[in-house]
One Martini backbone bead per residue (centre of mass of N, CA, C, O) as a GRO file, in nm:
protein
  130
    1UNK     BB    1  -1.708  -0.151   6.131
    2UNK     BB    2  -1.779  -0.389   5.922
    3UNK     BB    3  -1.737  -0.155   5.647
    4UNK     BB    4  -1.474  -0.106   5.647
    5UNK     BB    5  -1.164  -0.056   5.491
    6UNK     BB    6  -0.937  -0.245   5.352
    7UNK     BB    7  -0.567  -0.165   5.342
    8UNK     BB    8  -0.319  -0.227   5.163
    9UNK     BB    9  -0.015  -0.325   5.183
   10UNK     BB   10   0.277  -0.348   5.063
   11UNK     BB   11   0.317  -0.701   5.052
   12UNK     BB   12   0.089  -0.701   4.883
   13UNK     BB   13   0.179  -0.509   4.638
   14UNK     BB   14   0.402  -0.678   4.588
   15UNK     BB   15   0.279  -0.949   4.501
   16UNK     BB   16   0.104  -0.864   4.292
   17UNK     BB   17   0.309  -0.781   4.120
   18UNK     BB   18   0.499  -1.054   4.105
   19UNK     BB   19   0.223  -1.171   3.928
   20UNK     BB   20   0.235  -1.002   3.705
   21UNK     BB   21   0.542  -1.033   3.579
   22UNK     BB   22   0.458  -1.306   3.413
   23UNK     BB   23   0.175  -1.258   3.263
   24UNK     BB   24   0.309  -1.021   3.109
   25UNK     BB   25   0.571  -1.192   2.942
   26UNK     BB   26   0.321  -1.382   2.815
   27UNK     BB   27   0.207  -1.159   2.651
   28UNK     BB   28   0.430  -1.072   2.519
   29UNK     BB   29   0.532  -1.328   2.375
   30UNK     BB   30   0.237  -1.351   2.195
   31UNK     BB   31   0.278  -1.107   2.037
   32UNK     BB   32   0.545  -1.177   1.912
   33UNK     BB   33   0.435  -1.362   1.780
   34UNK     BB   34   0.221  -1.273   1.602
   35UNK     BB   35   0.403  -1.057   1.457
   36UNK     BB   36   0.557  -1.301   1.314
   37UNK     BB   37   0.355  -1.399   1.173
   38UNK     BB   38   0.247  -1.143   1.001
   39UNK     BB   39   0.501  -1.112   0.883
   40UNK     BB   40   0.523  -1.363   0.720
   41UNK     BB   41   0.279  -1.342   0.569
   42UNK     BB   42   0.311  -1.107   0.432
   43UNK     BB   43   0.527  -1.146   0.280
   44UNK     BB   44   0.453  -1.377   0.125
   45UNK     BB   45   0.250  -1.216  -0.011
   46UNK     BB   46   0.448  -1.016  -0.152
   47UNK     BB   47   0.551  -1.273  -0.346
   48UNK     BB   48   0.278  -1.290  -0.477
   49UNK     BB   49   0.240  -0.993  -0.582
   50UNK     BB   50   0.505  -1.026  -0.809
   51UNK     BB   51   0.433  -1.228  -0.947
   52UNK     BB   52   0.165  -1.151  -1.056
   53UNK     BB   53   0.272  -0.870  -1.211
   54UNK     BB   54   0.410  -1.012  -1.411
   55UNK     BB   55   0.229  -1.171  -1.542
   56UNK     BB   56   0.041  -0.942  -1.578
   57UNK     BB   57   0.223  -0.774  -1.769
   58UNK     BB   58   0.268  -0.955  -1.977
   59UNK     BB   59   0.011  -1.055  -2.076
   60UNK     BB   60  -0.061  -0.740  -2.143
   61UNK     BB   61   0.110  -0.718  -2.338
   62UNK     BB   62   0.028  -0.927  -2.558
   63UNK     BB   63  -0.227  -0.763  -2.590
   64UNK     BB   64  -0.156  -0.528  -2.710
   65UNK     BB   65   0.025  -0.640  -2.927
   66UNK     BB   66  -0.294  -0.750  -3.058
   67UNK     BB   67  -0.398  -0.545  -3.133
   68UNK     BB   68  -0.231  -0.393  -3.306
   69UNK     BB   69  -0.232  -0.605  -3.505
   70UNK     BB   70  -0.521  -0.564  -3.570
   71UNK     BB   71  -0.470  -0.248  -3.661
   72UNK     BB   72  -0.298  -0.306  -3.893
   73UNK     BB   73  -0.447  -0.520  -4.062
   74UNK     BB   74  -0.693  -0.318  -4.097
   75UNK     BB   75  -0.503  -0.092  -4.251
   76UNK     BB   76  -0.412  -0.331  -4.483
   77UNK     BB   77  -0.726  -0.376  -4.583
   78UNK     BB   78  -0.754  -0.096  -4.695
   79UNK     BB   79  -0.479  -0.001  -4.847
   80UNK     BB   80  -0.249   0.093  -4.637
   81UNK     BB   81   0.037   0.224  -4.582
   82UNK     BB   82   0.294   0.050  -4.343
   83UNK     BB   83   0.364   0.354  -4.241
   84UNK     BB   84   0.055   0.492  -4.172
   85UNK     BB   85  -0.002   0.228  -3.961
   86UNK     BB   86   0.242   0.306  -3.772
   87UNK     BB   87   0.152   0.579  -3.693
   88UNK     BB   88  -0.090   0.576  -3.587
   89UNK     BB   89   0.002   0.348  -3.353
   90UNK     BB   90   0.177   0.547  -3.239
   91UNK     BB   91  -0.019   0.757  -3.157
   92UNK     BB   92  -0.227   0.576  -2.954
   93UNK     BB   93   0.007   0.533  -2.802
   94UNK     BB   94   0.075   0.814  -2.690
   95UNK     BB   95  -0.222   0.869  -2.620
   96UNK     BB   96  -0.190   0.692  -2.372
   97UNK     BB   97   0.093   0.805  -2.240
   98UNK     BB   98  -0.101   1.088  -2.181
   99UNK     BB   99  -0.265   0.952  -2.005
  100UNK     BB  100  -0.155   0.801  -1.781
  101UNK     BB  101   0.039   1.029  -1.661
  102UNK     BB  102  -0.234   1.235  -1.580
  103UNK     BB  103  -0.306   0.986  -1.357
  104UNK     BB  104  -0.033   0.969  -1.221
  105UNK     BB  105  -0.020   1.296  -1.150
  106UNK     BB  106  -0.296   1.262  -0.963
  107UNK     BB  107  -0.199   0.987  -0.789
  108UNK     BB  108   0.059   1.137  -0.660
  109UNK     BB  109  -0.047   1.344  -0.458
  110UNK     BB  110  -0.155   1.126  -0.245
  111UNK     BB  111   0.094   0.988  -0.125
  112UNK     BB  112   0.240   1.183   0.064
  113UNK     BB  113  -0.023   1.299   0.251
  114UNK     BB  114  -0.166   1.618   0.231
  115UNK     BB  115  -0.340   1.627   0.525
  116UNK     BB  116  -0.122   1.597   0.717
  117UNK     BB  117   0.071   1.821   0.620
  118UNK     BB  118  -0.131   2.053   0.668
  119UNK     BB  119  -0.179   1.994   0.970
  120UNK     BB  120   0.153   2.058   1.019
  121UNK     BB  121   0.124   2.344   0.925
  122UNK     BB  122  -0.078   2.422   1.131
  123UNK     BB  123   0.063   2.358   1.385
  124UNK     BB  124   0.305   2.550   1.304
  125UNK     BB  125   0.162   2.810   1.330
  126UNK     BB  126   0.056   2.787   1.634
  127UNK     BB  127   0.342   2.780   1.760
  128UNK     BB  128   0.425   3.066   1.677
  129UNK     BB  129   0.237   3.228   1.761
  130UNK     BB  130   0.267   3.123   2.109
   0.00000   0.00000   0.00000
């Protein structure tokens, strides 16, 4: 008889409730804060990327702008007439901005998420079906 269990009262799964429900609320407002703390953090990072991307952009122009710079030069040093060292420059330039939409058309298709699309496209096939 001394194995029997006993089965919890009413009062006591009450009680264990009403215990439980300051406990929740505390874990409750710790992760609120820390979502909130993420937040800003992220935040900050976001404009902290945003400013490097500008300084980033500008640098890489003045880099690409003193190449360009040194293959006039070095085309004025041929004896190349001023309209052809520059005709040239033009198509260099076309042909980076030809690789890189070519590359950029390429990292688009990523973006959508293609394979969750398929994923879904695939499931509404299944419930079609059924």
């Amino acid at each position: 008889m001394g194995n029997a269990k006993k089965k919890p009262t009413l009062s006591k799964a009450i009680l264990n409730l009403i215990v439980l429900i300051p406990t929740f609320f505390s874990i409750l407002g710790k992760v609120v804060t820390l979502v909130e703390f993420e937040a800003q953090l992220a935040g900050k990072s976001l404009v902290q990327l945003v400013v490097l991307s500008v300084v980033f952009g500008t640098v890489l122009t003045a880099s690409w702008i003193c190449v360009l710079a040194m293959i006039y030069t070095y085309f004025q040093s041929l004896l190349w007439s001023p309209y052809l060292s520059l005709f040239i420059l033009l198509l260099i330039n076309l042909l980076m901005l030809i690789i890189i939409a070519i590359c950029l058309s390429r990292v688009k298709k990523n973006i959508f998420f293609p394979e969750i699309r398929n994923q879904i496209r695939y499931l509404q096939k299944l419930f079609r079906k059924s």
